[in-house]
GULUMBA-169107 format. One line per field, with one value per residue (C-alpha): y, x, z; residue in one letter. Coordinates in steps of 0.05 Angstrom, whole numbers, plus 5000, padded with zeros to 4 digits. Layout:
REM residues N
y <- Y | ...
x <- X | ...
z <- Z | ...
nugu <- a | ...
//
This chain:
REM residues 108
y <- 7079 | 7114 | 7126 | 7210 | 7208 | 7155 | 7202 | 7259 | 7233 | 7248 | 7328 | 7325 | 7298 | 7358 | 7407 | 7377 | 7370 | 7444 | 7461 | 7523 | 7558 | 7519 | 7557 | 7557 | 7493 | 7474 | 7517 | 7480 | 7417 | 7423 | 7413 | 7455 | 7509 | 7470 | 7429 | 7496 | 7521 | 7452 | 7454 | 7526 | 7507 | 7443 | 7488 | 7547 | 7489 | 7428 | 7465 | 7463 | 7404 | 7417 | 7441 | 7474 | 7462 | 7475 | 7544 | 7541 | 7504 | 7540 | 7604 | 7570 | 7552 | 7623 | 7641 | 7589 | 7612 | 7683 | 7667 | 7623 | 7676 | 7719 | 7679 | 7663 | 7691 | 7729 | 7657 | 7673 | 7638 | 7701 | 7740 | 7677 | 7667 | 7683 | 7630 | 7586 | 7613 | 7608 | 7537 | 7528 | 7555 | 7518 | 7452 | 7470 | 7494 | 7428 | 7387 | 7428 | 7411 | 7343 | 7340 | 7381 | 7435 | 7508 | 7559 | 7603 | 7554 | 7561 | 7601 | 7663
x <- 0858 | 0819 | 0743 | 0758 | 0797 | 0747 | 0693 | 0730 | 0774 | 0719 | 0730 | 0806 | 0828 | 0776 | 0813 | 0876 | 0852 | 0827 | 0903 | 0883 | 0953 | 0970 | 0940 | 0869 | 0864 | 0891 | 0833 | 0780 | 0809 | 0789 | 0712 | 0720 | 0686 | 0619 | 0629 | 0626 | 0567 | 0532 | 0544 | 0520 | 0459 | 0454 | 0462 | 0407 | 0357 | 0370 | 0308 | 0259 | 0223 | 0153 | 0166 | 0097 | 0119 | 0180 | 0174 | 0180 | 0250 | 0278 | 0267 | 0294 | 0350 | 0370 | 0371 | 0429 | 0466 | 0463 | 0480 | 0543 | 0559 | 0580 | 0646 | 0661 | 0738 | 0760 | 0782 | 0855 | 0868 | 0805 | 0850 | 0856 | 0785 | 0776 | 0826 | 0779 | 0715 | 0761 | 0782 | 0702 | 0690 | 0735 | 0704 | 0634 | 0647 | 0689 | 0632 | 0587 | 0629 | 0630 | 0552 | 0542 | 0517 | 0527 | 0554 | 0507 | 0455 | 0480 | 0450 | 0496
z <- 1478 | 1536 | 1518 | 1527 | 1467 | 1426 | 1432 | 1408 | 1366 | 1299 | 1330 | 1336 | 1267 | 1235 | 1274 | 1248 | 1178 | 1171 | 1173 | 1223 | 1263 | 1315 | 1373 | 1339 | 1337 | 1399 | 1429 | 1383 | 1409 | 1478 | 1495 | 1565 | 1530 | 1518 | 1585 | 1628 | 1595 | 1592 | 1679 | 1683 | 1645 | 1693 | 1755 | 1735 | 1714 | 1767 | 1809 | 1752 | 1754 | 1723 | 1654 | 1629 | 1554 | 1508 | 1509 | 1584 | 1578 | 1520 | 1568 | 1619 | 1574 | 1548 | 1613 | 1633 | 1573 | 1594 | 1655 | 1633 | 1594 | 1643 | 1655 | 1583 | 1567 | 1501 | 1464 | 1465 | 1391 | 1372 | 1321 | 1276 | 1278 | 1200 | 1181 | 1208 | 1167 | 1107 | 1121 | 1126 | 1073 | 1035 | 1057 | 1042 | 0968 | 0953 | 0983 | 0939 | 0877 | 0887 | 0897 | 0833 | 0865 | 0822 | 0858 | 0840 | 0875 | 0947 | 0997 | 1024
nugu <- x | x | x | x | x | x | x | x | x | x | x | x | x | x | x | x | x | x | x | x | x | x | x | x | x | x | x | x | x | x | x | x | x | x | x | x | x | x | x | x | x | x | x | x | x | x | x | x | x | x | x | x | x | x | x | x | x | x | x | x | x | x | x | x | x | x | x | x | x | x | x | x | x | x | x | x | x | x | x | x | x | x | x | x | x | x | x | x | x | x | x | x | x | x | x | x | x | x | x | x | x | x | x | x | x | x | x | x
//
């Protein structure tokens, strides 16, 4: 098995698991998304070399993101974005009940 699909493989078989429509999770599959940004973010900060502080690279930061931003696409899978926050949901109240947990106790 190829490395690519080792490192992703944790990624892939939540996707999977979270029984989202097809085209959802064929779009949470792929890591383009991140990869694009994480370039942009690359290509804005490669001329900073002398960060001050954190501060100074967090701003620097933000402003990668907003400029990646500017090419990020509607996510074409976008409509079936709440089945996803269901499936989520879902997850995080069974974990919950199998910690104990009341609902009552968990933060909105």
């Amino acid at each position: 098995m190829s490395e690519t699909i080792l490192e992703g493989i944790g990624e892939i078989l939540t996707v999977v698991r979270l029984k989202l429509p097809p085209q959802l999770r064929r779009s949470l599959a792929c890591t383009n998304i991140i990869e694009n940004m994480m370039g942009t973010i690359r290509r804005v900060c490669r001329n900073e070399t002398h960060w001050r502080n954190a501060a100074m690279a967090l701003h620097w930061t933000g402003a990668a993101i907003q400029e990646a931003a500017k090419g990020f696409r509607r996510l074409k899978a976008h409509k079936q974005l709440p089945a996803l926050q269901a499936a989520l949901r879902a997850i995080q109240t069974q974990q919950d009940a199998d910690r104990g947990v009341a609902p009552e106790a968990v933060a909105a």
